[in-house]
C-alpha positions as CSV (number, residue, x, y, z in Angstrom):
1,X,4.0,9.7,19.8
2,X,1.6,8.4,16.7
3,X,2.1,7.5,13.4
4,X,0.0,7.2,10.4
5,X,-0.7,5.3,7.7
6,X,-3.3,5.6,4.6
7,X,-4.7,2.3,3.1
8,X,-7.7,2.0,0.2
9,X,-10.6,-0.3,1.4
10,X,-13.6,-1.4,-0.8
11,X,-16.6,-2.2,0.6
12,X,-16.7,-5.6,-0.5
13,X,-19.6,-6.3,-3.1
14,X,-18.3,-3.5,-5.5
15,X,-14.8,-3.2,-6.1
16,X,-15.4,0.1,-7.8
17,X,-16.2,2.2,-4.5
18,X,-13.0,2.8,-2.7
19,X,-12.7,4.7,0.6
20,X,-9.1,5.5,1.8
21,X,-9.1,5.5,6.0
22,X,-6.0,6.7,7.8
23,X,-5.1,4.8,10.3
24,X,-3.5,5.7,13.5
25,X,-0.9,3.8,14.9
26,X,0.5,4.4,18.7
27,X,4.4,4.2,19.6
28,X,4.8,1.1,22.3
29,X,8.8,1.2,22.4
30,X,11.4,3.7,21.0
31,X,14.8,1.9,20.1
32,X,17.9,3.1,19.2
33,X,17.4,2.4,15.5
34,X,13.1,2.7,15.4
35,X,10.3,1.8,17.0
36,X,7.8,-0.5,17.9
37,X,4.6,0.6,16.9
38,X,0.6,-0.9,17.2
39,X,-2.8,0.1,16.5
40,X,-6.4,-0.9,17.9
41,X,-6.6,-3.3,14.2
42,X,-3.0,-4.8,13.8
43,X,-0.3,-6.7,16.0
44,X,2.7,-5.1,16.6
45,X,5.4,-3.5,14.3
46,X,8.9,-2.3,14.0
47,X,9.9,0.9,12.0
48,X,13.0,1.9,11.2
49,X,13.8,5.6,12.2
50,X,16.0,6.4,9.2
51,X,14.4,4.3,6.4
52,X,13.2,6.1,3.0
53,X,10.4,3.7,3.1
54,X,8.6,3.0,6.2
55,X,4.9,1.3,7.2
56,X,4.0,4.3,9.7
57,X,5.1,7.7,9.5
58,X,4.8,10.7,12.5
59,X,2.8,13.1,10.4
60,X,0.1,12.8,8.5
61,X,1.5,14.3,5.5
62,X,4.4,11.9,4.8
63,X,1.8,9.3,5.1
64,X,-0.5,10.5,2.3
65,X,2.6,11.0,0.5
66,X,4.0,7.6,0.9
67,X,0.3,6.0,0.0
68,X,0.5,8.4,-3.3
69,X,3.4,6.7,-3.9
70,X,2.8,3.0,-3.3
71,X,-0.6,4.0,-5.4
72,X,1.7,4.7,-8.1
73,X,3.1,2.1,-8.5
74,X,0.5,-0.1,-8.1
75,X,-0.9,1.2,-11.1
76,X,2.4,0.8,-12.9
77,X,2.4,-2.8,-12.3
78,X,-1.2,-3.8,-12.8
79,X,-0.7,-1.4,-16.4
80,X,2.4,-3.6,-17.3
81,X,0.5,-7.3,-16.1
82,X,-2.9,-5.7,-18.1
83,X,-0.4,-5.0,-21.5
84,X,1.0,-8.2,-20.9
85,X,-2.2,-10.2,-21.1
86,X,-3.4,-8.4,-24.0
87,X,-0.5,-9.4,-26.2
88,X,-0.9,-13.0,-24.7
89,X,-4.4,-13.1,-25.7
90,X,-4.1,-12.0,-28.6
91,X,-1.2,-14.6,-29.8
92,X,-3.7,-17.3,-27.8
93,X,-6.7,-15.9,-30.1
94,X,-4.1,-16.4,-33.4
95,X,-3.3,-19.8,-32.6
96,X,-6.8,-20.8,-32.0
97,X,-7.4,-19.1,-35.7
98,X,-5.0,-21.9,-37.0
């Protein structure tokens, strides 16, 4: 059995080129509740067979779906931290007016 999950790597020296990689993760144990799962580039993990949210998934397409998803949000947050240091800014840029 394999699972799979997306991640979004840069290349280092440009933050602007992104590549997202798939990787593949192999099943080690299968537990009444999960499994224990590994890959050639991480140590061992346990997933929960039942959980909404999981690392790993067993197809592909509930992978891409869950890194949509955690992409999402990502952007959500960093939009909400990005508003929030504008209006600090700017109150830091009216005090130094003073």
């Amino acid at each position: 059995m394999e699972f799979y999950r997306y991640y979004d790597v840069s290349n280092g020296e440009d933050i602007i080129i992104t590549n997202i990689i798939l990787v593949k993760f192999y099943l080690i144990k299968k537990t009444p509740k999960g499994y224990w799962i590994n890959s050639k580039f991480q140590k061992k993990r346990w997933i929960s067979k039942t959980a909404k949210k999981r690392y790993a998934y067993p197809t592909k397409e509930e992978a891409l779906n869950n890194f949509i998803k955690r992409k999402e949000r990502q952007k959500s947050i960093l939009f909400y931290q990005l508003e929030q240091a504008k209006q600090v800014l700017s109150q830091a840029k009216r005090l130094n007016e003073n």
